[in-house]
C-alpha positions in Angstrom: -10.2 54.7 -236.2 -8.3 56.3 -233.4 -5.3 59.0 -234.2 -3.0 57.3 -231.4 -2.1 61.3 -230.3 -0.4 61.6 -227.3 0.1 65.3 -226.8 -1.4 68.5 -228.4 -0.7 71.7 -228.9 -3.7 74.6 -229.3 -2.3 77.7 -231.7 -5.5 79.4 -231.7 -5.4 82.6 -230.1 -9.4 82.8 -229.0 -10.6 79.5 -228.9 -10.5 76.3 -226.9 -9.0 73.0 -228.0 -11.1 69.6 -227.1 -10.1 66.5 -227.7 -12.6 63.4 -227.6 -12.2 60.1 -226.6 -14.8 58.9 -229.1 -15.6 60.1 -232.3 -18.9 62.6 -232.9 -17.6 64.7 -230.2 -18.6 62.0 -227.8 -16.6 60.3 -224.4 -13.8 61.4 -222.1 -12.2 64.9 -223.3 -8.8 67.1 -223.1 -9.2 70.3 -223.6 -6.8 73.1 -224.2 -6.2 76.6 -223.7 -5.5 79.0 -226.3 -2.0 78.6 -227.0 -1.8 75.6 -224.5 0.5 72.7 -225.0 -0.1 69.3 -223.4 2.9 67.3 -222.9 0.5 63.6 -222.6 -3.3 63.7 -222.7 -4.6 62.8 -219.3 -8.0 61.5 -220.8 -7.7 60.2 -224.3 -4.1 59.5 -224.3 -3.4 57.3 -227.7 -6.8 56.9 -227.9 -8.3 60.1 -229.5 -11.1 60.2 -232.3 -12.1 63.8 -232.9 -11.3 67.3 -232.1 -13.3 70.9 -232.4 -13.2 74.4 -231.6 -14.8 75.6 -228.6 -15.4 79.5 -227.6 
C-alpha cells in the first residue's frame, strides 16, 4: 500500500530522511536533510512505501 505523500518534512537534528519508492527500503528515493522540508517529492511523489533513518 502506498502513503500517497507528497512532501516531507525531516525534524531530526543528526540524521537523514529517505524516502522509498517501494517498500523494504527498495526503488527510487528522496532524501532529506536534517531539518529539511520538501515542498513535492521529486522521486516518489504520491507514490511512497517506506521511510528510515540514515546517518
Amino acid at each position: 500500500m502506498k502513503n500517497n505523500a507528497a512532501s516531507g518534512e525531516n525534524f531530526h537534528y543528526k540524521y537523514k530522511a529517505r524516502v522509498y519508492f517501494k517498500s523494504g527500503y527498495k526503488g527510487a528515493q528522496d532524501w532529506m536533510a536534517p531539518y529539511q522540508h520538501i515542498d513535492q517529492f521529486l522521486n516518489v511523489y504520491n507514490e511512497n512505501a517506506s521511510f528510515q533513518f540514515t546517518a
